[in-house]
N, C-alpha and C positions, 0 to 999 in steps of 0.2 A: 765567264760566269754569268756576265749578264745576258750573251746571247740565249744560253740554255736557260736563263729564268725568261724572257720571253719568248720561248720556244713549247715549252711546259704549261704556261699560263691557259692558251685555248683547251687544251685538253683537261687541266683543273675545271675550269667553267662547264664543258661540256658535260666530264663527271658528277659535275653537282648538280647541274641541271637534270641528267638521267636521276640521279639520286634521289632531287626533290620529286619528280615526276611518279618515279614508284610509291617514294612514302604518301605522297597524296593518293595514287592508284590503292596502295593500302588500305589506307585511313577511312577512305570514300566506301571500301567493297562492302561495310555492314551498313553502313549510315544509310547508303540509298534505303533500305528499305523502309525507314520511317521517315521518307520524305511524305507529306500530306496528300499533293496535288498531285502525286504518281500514285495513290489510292483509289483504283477505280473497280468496283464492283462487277461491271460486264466483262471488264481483261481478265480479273483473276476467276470469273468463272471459265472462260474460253480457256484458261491456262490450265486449270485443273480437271478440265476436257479434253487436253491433249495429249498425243500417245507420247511423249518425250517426257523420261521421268527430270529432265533436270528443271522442265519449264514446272512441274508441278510441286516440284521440292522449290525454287524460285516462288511462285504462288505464296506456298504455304512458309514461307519465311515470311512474307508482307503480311499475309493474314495475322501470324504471332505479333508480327512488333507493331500490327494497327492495335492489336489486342491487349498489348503490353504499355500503352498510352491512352487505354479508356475505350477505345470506339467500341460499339456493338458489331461482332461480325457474327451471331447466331443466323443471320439471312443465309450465311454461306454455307450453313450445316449439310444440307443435303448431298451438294457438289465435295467437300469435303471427306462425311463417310462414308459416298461409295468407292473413296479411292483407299481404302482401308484393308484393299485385299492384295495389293500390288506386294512386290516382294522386297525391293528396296530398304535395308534398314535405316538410313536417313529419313525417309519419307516415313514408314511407320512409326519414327518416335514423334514426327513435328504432328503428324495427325492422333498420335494420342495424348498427346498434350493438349493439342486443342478439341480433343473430345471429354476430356476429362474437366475441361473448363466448362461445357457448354451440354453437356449429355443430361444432367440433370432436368435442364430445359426442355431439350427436348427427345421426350423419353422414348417419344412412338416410333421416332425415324431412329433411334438408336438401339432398339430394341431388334431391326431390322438386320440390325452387324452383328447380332449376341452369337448368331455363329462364329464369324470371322475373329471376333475375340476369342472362343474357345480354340480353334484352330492356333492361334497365335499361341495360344496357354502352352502348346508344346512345340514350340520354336525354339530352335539350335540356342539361339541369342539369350541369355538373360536380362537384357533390355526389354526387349519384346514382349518377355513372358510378362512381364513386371508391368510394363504399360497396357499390357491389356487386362491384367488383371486390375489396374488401380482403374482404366474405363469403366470394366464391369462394374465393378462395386459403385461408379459415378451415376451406374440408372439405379438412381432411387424407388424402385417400382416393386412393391410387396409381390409381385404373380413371379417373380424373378428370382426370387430371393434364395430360393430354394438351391437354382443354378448356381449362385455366387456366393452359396455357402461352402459346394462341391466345389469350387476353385480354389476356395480361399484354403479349403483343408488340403485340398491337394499340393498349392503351393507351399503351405506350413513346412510339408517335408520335401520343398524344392533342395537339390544338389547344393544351389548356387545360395549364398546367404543374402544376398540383396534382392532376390525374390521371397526367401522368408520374412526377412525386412519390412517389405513391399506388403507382404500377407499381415502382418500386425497392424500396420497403419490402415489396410482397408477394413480392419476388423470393428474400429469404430463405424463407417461408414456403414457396416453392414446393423451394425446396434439402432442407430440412426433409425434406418428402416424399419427394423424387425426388434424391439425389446427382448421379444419371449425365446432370442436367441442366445440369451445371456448364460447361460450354463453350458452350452458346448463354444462358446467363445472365450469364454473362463480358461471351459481345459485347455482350450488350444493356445491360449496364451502362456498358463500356464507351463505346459509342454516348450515352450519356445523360451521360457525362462532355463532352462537346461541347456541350450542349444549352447556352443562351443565357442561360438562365435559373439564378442561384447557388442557390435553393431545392433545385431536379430534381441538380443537380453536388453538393450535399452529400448530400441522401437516396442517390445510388448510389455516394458515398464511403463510405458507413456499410453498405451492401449488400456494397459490394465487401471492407469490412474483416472482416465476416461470413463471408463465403463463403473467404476467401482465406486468411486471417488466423488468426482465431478458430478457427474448424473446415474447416481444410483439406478438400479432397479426400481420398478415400482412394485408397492405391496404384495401384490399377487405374484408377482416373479420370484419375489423375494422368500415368499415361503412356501412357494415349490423348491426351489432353491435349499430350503432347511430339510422340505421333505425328502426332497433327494439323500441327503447328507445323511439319513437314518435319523431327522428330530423328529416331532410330535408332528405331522401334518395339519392336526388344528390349531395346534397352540402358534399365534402371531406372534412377530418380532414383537418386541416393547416398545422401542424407537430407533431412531439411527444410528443411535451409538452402538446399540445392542447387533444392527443388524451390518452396522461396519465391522465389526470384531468380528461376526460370522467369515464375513468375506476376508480380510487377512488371516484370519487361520489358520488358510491355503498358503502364506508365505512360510507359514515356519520350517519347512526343508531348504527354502530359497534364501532364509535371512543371510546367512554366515556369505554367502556366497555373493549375495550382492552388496554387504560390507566391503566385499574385494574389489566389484567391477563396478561399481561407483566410482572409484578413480579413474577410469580409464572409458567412461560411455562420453558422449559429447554432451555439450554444453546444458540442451536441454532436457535430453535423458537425465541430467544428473539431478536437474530441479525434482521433475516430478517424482524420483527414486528417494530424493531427499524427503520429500512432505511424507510420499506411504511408509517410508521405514518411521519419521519421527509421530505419524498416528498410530505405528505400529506400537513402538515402543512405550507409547504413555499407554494402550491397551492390554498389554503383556509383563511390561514392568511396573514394579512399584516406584512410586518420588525416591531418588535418592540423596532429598535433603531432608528426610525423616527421622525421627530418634527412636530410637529402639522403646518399646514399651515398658513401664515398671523404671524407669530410671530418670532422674532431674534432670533438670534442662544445662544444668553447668559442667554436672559430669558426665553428660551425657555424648556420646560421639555420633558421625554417622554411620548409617549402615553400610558395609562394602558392596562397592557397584556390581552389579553381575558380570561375568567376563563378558556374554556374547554384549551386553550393553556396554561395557569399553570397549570392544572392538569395533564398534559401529562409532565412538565420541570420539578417536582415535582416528578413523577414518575423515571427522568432521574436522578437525584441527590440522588434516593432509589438505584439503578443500579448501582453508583458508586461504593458501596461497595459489589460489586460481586464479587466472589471467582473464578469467569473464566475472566481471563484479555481480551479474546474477546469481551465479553459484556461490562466491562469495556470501554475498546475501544469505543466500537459503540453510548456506552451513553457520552463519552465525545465530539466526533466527533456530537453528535446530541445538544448537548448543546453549541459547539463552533460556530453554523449553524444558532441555534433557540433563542437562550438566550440573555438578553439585555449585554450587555458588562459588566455592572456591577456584574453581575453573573457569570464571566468566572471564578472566584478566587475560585469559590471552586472543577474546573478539577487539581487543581494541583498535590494536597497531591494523589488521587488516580494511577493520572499518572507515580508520583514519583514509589509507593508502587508498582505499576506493571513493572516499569522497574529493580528496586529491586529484582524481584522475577523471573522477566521472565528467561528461559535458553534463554542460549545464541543464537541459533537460533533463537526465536522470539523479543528478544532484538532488532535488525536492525530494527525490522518494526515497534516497538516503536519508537524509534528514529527518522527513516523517517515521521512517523506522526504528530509527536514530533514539530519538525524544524518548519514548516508554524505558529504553534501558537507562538513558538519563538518569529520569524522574526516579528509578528502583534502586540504580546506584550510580553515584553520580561520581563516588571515591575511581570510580577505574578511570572515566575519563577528565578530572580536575586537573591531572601533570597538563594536560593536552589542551586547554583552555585556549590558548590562541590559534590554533586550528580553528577558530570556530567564529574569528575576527571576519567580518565582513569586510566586501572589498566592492569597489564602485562598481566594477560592472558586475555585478550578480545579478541576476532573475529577481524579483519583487519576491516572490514565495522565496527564494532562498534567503534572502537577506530577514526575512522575516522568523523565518526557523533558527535560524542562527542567532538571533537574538533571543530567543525561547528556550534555546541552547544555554546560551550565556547565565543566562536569569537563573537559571536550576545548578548552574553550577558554580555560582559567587561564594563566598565565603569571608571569613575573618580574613583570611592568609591573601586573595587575590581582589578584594574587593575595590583597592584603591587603582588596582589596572586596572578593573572593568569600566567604573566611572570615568577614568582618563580615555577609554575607550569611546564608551557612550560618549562624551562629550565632544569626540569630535565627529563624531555620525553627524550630532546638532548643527555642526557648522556645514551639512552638506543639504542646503537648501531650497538646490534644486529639484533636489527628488524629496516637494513635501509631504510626502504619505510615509517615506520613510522617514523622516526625520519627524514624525508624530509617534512611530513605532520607539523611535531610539529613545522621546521625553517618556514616556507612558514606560520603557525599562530601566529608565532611570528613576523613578517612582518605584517601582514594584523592588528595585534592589535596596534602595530607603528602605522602604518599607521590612524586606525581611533581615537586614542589617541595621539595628535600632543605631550603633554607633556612627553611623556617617546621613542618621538624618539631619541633624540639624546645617551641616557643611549642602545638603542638595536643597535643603529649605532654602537658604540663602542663595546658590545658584537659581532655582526656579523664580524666586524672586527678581531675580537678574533678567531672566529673557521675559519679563512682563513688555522691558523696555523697545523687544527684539523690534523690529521692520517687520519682520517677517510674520502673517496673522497667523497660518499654520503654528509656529513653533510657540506665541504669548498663547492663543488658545489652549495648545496642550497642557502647558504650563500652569493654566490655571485648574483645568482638573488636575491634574498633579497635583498639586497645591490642596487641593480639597481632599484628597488621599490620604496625604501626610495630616493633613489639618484632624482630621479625623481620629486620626491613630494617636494623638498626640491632646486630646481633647483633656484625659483625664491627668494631665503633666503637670506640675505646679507654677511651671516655668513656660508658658508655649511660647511666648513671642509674639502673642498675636497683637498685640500695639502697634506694632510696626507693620506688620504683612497688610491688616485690615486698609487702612486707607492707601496703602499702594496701590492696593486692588481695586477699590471705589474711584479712584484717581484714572485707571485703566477701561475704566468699564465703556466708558463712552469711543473709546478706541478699541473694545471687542466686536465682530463683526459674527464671528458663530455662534448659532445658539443654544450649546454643550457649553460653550466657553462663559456667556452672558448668564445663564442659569445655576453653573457651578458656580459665579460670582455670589448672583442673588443668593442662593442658597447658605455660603460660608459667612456672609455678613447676619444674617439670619439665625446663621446659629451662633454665634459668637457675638451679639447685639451686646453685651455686657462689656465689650472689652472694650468698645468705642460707641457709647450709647447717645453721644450729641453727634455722630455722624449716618447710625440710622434713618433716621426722618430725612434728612435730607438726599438718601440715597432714593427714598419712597417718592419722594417731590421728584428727583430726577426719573425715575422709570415712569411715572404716572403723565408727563408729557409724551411720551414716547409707546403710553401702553398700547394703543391701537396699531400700532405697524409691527410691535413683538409677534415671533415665533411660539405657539402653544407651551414649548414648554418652557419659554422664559416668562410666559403671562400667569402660567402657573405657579413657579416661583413666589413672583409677585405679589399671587396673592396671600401665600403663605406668608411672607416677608410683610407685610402690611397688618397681618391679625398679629403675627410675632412683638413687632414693636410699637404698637396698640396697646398689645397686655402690659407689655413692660413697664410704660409707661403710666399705664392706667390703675396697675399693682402698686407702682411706686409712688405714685401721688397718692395713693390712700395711707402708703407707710408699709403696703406689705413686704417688702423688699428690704428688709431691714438687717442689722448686721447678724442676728441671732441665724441669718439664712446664706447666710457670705460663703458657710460649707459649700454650699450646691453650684455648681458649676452651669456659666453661661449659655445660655444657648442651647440645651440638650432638650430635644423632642421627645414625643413621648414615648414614641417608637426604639429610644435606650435609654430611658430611663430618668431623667431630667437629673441628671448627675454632674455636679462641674469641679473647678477643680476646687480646692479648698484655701480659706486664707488671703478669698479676694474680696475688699471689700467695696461696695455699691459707690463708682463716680460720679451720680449725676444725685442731688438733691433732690427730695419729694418736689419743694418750691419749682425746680425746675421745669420739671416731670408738668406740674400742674399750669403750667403756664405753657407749655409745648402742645398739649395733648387738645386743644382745640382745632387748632389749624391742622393736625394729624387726625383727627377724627373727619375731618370736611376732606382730608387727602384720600384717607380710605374708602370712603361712602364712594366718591369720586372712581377711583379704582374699581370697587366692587358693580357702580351701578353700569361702568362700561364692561364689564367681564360678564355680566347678565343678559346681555344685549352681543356676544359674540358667537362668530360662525361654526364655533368649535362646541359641539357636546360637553366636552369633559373639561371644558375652561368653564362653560356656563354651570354646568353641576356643581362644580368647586367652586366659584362663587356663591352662590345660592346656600352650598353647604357649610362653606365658614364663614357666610352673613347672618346665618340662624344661630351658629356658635357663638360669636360676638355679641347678640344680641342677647343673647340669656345670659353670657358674663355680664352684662353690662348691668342686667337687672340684677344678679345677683349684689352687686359694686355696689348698687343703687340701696340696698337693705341695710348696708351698712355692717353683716355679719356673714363676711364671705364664704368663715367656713362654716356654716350651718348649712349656709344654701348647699357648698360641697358635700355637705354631709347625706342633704336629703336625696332622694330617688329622684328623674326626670331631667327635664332637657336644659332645667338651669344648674343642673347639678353637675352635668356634661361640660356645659359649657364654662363655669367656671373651674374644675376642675383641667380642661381643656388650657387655659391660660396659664393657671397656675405652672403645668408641665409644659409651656413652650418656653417659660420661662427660667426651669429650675426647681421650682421651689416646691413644687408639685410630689405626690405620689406617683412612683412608677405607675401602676393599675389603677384604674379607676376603684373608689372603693366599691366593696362589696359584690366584687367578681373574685373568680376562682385561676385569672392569669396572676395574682401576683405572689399568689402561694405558689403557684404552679415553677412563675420564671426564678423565684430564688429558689426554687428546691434545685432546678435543671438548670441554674445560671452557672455550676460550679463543671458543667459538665467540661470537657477539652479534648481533642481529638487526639490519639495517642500518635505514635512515629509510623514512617509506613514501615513495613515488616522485610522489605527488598526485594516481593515478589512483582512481576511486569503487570502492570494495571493497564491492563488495555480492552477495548470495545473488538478488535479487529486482529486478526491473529496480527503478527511482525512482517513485515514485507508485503503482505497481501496485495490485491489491486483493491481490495473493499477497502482499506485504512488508508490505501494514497486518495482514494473518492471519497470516503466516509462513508459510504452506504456501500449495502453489501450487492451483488449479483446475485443472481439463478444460480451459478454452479459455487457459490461461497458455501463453505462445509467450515464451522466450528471445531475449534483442536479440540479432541475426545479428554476425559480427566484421564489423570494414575489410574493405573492398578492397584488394589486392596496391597495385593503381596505379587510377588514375583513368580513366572512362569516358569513347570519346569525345563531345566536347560536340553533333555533328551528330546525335548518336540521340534529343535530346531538341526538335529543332527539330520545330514543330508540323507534323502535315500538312496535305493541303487538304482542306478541311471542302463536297464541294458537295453536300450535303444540308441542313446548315445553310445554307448561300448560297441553294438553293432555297424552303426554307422562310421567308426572310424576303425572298428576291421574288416568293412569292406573299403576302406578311399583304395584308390587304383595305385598300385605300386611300380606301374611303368604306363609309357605314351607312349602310342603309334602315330604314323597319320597313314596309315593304311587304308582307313575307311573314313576319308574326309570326305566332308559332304552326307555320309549318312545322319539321318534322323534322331540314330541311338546314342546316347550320352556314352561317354566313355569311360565311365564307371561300371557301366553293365557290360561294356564289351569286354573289357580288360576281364571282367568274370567267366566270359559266356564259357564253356567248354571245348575244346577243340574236336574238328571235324577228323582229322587225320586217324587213324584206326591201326597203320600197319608200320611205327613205328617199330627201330631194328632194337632189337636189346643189346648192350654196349656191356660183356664182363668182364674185358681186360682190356690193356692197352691194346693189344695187336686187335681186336673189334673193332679200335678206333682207326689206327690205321690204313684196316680194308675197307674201313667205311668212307673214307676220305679218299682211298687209290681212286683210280680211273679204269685201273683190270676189271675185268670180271673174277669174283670171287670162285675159291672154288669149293670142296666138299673143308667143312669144317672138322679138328682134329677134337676129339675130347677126352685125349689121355693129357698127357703133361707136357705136350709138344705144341709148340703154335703152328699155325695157320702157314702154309709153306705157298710162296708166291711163284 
């Protein structure tokens, strides 16, 4: 046994070695060609100079695959198209391939082949025809045009269906060039929508959606176009909506029909079939989430969908479970457009399954399409809530929609996952831009669940403490959020938050975070009014190296507890005013909460407001003197204010001076509202009639219709701005189309063409010219065929005798 395994051994080895040697000889036979340094421009013209078609098909493989990694070979055009007449079908595809890349360019030495394409136009191959015809249509050259409209029509009624194919796709090409060819390109699309064949009916749905669609006609086309049609020759479209409903019009013998073959076109046929039937339908059909007229809204039902409009929403609900998330897409986006609201519930599960599946780049543009049916109804996707949990490695845009996600879809019932959720985003601090997004939805769910604010007050107070600056900074606008919402509360808490915060400030570093500080002490000066001044003492070292808008603050913060102080030492602040709530500007109304009364003594007040006065002057006279315009305005502007309170103070009868007209009237009245105690409006303006008339106004619910800027899916709403070829969804119809415009017509060109297909194959005449659908027709040349009446005919027909005189009584033929 062991002799025979070392006997075996060398022949194993040998084997594998042959074996590696081929797979490398494999492996190697395409790769050479996009080697770099075997790219020489004088070989492959010498190659495609010589009489050996392999050296030239050799050639023009390295041409493609230098052309297939960037390089310019337009130098090599000339050498290239005159081999264009060789008969070779390898060679003739690699050189229309790389004519159709580069023809464009250069139109004049391609111009020079427009025979040898036409010759090609009727070559055995259906390859051939097809490449030459998609070359032609590649010279862009209006003197041409003429030629490669005769091809393209000729092709239209090619035998072979991927030469009609071929013909729809060059038909943009030919739009491209010639506009004012849009009416015989129409029909011939049109025509090609009848064709038998789903392949040739998607390629001229995607033509059609091109020409129609994308880049309409222009004006003048457009109403030759109507003229044609038997409208008014003068009378102009109205606008594009008016003058798209013209152009589908043309679909209503086709709709029914490509309700069918919509399941069965490929990927991208299916998009563009999808957007022209759902502009179709909002142009032809009425909303069918409308109530019938004359009858209440409660007992009201809706109206019954059209059949041909279920058979096409019927069709979109087949498309859901497509294995390309684009189509997906386009069938939800056309169901969320077309479908009674009661039928939204089943975009869910597919939507889910495609964000599941998508990579990560096309995840965002889920998402963003995602959001609007959120926002309209959020009850379909709430079971589904944790799909929508972020995970470490996501994309920065996705983790950010997914929490945008979250936010719209919290409620009573999930709100205590969501928090536990968000909360532990916070602890991911390595990625701080998300972990500012996660604080900022942990606020805004505060915010629209009044139940679980006081439980994230307390946490946000908690990460004042964090290391980490990203996460206290957030935290402190957060903080101002809530603070806000919670202003007119009897109970807010702010005893406590205030000097946490003040205690924080000198360890905040950004200045969103240092501003929303100043700010929230400023407005809430009443609930820690002996820690004010001292917050003013501390910024006012520090004012010169502040960021604009912390210097701003400032100085707000500065005239704020100025007045307080300066109201309180005269007594204005008294308990008759204890209603009005701390801290409210004027800008809401100097409203606070009620039932609090003033902590700091007049005595105090009067014995403070000196050394606060020399702080402020101090503050204002450095903010006069800075780099910034809108620091130095605002200083200037609320040192004029304070000074005319000040005079008013000085008279001894504050509110007369507020009474009177002018700038001491401002200004005291000015104080009064940064303090509370103030009138909303200044007197004897017409905003304070105006805001209690309109203060009671409130936004109603949204209604569940899709609020969006950008149709669902579009590339314009994954960018936010729209392109050139972006077209607006058309509204409803008034009322509903009738159903007879869409019954099919009668097809006898089609009926013709497949009573002639060939009912049998020769190869008798291979190598001829003539398609063998014509031959299988042609007539036959024979003339003196035997007439066969009985059996015995057939027999003498068949002997090898010579027949002899035929019997024609009731005797056969005797041999």
């Amino acid at each position: 046994m062991a002799a025979m395994s070392s006997a075996t051994t060398p022949m194993m080895e040998k084997a594998s070695a042959g074996m590696r040697d081929f797979i490398s000889a494999f492996s190697s036979s395409e790769a050479r060609y996009f080697e770099e340094e075997r790219f020489s421009e004088a070989e492959l013209r010498k190659a495609l100079s010589d009489s050996l078609t392999e050296r030239k098909i050799d050639a023009m493989k390295r041409i493609l695959a230098a052309v297939s990694v960037g390089r310019d070979c337009s130098m090599l055009f000339p050498d290239v198209v005159k081999n264009v007449s060789f008969q070779s079908l390898e060679l003739k595809k690699l050189i229309y391939i790389y004519l159709v890349q580069y023809a464009e360019n250069n139109r004049d030495l391609a111009l020079l082949s427009i025979n040898s394409f036409q010759k090609d136009l009727s070559d055995r191959s259906q390859l051939v025809r097809a490449s030459a015809l998609r070359a032609m249509a590649s010279i862009k050259v209006l003197e041409v045009i003429q030629l490669v409209m005769v091809s393209v029509r000729t092709a239209s009624s090619d035998s072979q269906p991927y030469v009609r194919k071929t013909a729809a796709q060059c038909m943009t090409k030919v739009y491209a060039v010639d506009p004012d060819q849009f009416l015989e390109l129409r029909g011939l699309l049109l025509k090609l929508m009848n064709d038998h064949e789903v392949t040739v009916v998607g390629s001229a749905i995607m033509a059609f959606h091109h020409i129609v669609i994308a880049r309409p006609p222009p004006s003048a086309v457009a109403a030759a176009a109507v003229a044609a049609e038997g409208g008014d020759p003068s009378a102009e479209v109205v606008g594009p909506e008016e003058a798209l409903k013209v152009q589908l019009a043309h679909l209503h013998p086709h709709f029914r029909r490509l309700c069918q073959d919509v399941l069965v076109m490929d990927a991208w046929a299916q998009q563009c079939c999808l957007d022209i039937l759902l502009r179709y339908c909002r142009l032809f059909f009425a909303c069918p989430n409308r109530r019938p007229a004359g009858v209440g809204d409660a007992l009201a039902e809706p109206v019954p969908v059209p059949e041909d409009l279920a058979a096409f929403l019927k069709s979109l609900k087949l498309l859901l479970c497509s294995a390309s998330k684009g189509v997906t897409l386009a069938a939800v986006v056309a169901l969320c457009y077309l479908a009674p609201s009661d039928d939204l519930k089943v975009v869910t599960m597919p939507m889910l399954r495609c964000i599941r599946q998508a990579p990560p780049e096309s995840a965002r543009s889920l998402l963003v399409a995602l959001l609007p049916i959120v926002e309209a109804r959020p009850e379909l996707l709430r079971p589904s809530i944790r799909e929508f949990f972020v995970y470490s490695f996501d994309f920065a845009d996705v983790k950010k929609f997914k929490l945008k996600i979250l936010e719209r879809l919290v409620d009573e019932t999930n709100v205590q996952l969501v928090l536990r959720e968000l909360q532990a985003y916070v602890s991911w601090q390595s990625d701080t831009k998300f972990v500012a997004l996660a604080v900022r939805s942990i606020a805004h769910v505060a915010l629209k669940i009044s139940s679980v604010a006081d439980s994230v007050l307390r946490g946000l107070v908690k990460m004042l403490d964090s290391k980490c600056e990203v996460l206290s900074c957030e935290a402190v606008v957060a903080l101002r959020a809530l603070l806000q919402q919670r202003r007119e509360t009897a109970d807010s808490g702010l005893g406590t938050v205030l000097p946490h915060l003040a205690r924080h400030l000198e360890d905040l570093k950004a200045p969103t975070a240092r501003a929303s500080v100043v700010w929230i002490i400023g407005q809430y000066q009443r609930e820690v009014p002996r820690l004010a001044p001292d917050v003013i003492r501390m910024l006012a070292k520090t004012f010169a190296s502040e960021r604009p808008e912390v210097k701003q603050q400032t100085l707000a913060l500065a005239l704020k507890v100025w007045a307080f102080h300066s109201l309180n030492a005269k007594g204005e602040i008294s308990a008759d005013n204890a209603g009005a709530a701390a801290g409210a500007s004027p800008d809401v109304g100097g409203q606070c909460a009620a039932g609090k009364q003033p902590t700091m003594m007049p005595e105090e007040s009067l014995q403070v407001l000196p050394r606060l006065e020399a702080i402020v002057d101090h503050v204002s006279e450095l903010a006069s003197f800075d780099a910034v315009w809108d620091v130095r305005d605002t200083a200037r502007a609320l040192k004029k204010l304070r000074d005319a309170a000040k005079a008013s103070l000085s008279t001894g009868d504050a509110a007369a001076a507020a009474a009177s007209p002018g700038l001491t009237a401002l200004g005291a009245w000015y104080c009064k509202a940064c303090v509370g105690i103030g009138d909303a409006m200044l007197p004897g303006t017409a905003g304070a009639a105006s805001r209690q008339e309109g203060g009671a106004g409130g936004g109603g619910e949204a209604s569940g219709e899709l609020q969006t800027t950008y149709i669902l899916g579009s590339l314009a709403q994954a960018l936010d701005f729209s392109l050139e070829t972006y077209r607006p969804l058309p509204g409803w119809a008034e009322e509903d189309s009738p159903a007879d415009l869409r019954t099919p017509k009668a097809e006898p060109e089609a009926s013709r063409a497949r009573a002639e297909a060939p009912k049998s194959i020769s190869s008798s005449n291979v190598g001829n010219v003539q398609h063998i659908e014509n031959r299988v027709q042609a007539p036959s040349n024979i003339t003196n065929m035997p007439v066969a009446s009985s059996l015995e005919d057939l027999d003498l027909f068949y002997s090898n005798d010579a027949p002899s005189a035929p019997s024609r009584g009731g005797g056969g033929a005797k041999s």
